[in-house]
C-alpha positions in Angstrom: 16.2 8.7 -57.9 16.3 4.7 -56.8 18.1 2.8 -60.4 17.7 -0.7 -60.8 20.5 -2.9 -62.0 20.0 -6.6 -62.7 23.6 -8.6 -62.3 24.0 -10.3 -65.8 25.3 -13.2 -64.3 23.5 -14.3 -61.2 20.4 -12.0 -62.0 19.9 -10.5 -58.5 18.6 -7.2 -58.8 20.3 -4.2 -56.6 18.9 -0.3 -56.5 21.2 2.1 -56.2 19.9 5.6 -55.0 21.6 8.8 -57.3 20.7 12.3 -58.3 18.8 12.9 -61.0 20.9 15.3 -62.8 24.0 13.5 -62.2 22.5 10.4 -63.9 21.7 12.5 -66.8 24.5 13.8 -67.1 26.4 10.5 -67.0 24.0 9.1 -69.7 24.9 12.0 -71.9 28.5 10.8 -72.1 29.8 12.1 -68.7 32.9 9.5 -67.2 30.2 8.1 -64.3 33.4 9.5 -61.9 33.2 12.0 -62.6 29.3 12.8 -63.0 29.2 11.0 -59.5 32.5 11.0 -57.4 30.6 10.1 -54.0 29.2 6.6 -55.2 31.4 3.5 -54.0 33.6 2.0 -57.4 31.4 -1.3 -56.1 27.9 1.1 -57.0 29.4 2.2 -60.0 30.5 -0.8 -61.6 26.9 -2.2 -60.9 25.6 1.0 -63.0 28.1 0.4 -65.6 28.0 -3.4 -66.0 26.0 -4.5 -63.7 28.0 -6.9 -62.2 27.1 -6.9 -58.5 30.2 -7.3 -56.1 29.7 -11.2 -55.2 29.9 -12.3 -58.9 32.6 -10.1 -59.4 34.5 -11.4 -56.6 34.1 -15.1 -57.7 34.4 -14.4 -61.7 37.4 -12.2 -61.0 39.1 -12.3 -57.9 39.2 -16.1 -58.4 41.3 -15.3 -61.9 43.0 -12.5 -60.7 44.0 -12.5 -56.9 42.7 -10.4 -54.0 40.9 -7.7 -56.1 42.6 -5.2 -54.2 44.2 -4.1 -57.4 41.1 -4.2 -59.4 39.4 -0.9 -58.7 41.5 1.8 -61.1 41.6 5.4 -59.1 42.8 8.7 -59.9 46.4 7.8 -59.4 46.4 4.9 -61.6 46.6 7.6 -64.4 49.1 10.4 -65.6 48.5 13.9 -66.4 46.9 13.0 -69.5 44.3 10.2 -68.5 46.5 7.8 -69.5 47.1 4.4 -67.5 51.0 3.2 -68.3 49.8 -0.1 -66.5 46.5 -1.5 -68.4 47.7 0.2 -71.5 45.0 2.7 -71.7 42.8 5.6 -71.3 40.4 6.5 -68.0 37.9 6.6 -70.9 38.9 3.0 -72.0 40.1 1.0 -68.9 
């Protein structure tokens, strides 16, 4: 299925193409990770938030640096989904 997201900030729109049942499951209450590992952090910020990358290079990267350290993976986190850095959960952050 093709899902629309409008960028709240610059309001271009961007489709991003996903299964059907993974969607579902993610709107259930699924971490979107983990409902759909294969899709870019980029692709699933924009489902999130949808901040597309370009705004969130200039409202972020321009505050915090590079943005290499922005996207949070796997190894950001301990055994318990907790992230010592940002002071949370994976379910939080």
């Amino acid at each position: 299925m093709l899902v629309k997201t409008t960028c709240p900030i610059c309001h271009c729109d961007t489709y991003i193409q996903v299964d059907a049942e993974e969607y579902a499951r993610w709107q259930a209450g699924e971490l979107i990770q983990v409902a759909m590992p294969y899709l870019h952090p980029e692709d699933r910020e924009m489902l999130v938030s949808g901040i597309c990358p370009d705004c969130w290079d200039e409202q972020l990267v321009d505050e915090y640096g590079d943005g290499e350290d922005l996207w949070l993976s796997e190894e950001d986190f301990d055994e318990t989904g907790f992230n010592p850095y940002m002071g949370c959960y994976d379910f939080d952050c």
